[in-house]
C-alpha positions in Angstrom: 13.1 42.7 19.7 12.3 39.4 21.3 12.1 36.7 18.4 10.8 32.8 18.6 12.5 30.2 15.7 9.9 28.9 14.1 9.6 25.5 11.8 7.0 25.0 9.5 7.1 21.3 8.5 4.5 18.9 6.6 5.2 15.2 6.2 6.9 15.9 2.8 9.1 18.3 3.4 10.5 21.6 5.6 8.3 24.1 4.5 9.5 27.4 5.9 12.0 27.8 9.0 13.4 31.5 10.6 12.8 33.7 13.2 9.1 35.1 13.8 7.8 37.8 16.5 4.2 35.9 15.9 2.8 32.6 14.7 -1.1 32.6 14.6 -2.5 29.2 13.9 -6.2 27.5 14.2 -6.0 24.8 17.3 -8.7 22.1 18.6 -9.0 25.2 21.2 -9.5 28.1 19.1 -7.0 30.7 17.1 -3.9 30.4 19.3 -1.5 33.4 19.0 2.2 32.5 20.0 4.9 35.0 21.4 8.1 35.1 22.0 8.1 34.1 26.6 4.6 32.1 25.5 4.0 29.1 28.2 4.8 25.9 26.4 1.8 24.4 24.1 1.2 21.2 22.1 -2.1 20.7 20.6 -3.5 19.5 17.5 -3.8 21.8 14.4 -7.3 22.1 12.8 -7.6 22.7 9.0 -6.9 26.6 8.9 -4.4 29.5 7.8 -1.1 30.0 9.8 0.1 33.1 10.1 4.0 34.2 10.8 5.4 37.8 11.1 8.6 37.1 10.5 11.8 39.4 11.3 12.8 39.8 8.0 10.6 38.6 5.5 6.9 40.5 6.6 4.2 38.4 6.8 4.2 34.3 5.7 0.5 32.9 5.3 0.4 29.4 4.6 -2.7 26.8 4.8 -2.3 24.0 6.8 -4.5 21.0 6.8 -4.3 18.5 10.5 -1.4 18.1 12.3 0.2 19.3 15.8 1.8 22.4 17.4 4.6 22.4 20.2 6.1 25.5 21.6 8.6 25.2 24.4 12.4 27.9 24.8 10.7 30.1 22.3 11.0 27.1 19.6 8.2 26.7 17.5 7.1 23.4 15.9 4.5 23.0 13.4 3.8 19.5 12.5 1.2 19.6 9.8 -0.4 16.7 7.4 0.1 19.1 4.3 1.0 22.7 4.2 1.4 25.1 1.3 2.9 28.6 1.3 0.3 31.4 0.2 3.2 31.6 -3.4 2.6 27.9 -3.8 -1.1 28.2 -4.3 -2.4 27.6 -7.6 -5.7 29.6 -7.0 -7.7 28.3 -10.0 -7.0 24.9 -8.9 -8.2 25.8 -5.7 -11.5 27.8 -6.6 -12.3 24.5 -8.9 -11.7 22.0 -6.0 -14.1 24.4 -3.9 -16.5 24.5 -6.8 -16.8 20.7 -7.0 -16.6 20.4 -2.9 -19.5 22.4 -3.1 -21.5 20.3 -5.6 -20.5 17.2 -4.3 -21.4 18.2 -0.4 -18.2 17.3 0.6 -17.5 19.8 3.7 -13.8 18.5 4.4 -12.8 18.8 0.9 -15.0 22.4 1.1 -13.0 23.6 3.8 -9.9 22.3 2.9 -10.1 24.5 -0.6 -10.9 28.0 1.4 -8.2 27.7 3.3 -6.3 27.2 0.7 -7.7 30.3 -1.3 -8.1 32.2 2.0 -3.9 31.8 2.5 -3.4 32.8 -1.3 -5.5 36.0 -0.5 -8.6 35.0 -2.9 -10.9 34.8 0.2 -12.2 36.7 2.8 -11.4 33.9 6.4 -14.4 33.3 8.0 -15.3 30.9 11.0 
């Protein structure tokens, strides 16, 4: 099975690295789905879930908040401002800082907080 290596870094600390058969991730463009063979990317990384199947862990979810993507001889880069693995969520935390998102109209801090719950499983994604 063809794999790609795949690092999952924010600007605290390496956040997951191994080999992956897919990496989903929300770009400027749109979901962008990378494969092992995929034509070389960098683009910037919109507030948004990323998904990895790994090769032998399943299926990572983690939320990632701004930062950039690069693909190039199957590596995979991802670059983000913060990024939490789906374990590492503390989902009441989370469904509080949507709560007072919501009340203060604050629509970065909303979206920020779905994602967030979305990667931990405690909400349906939507667009």
């Amino acid at each position: 099975m063809a794999e790609l290596h795949v690092e999952l870094v924010a600007a605290d600390r390496k956040v997951w690295s191994g080999a992956a058969t897919i990496v989903v991730a929300r770009t400027a463009s749109g979901d962008t789905g990378i494969m092992p063979g995929h034509t070389p990317v960098l683009s910037v990384l919109e507030t948004g879930p990323v998904t990895i199947r790994t090769v032998s862990e399943g299926t990572i979810i983690a939320a990632v908040h701004g930062g950039f993507i690069s693909f190039a001889d199957n590596k995979l880069s991802i670059l983000a401002e913060i990024a939490e693995l789906a374990d590492e969520i503390d989902v009441a935390r989370a469904e509080r800082a949507l709560e007072n998102a919501k009340a203060d109209a604050d629509s970065h801090a909303e979206r920020r907080a779905e994602v967030r719950l979305v990667a931990a499983g405690g909400l349906k994604a939507h667009h």
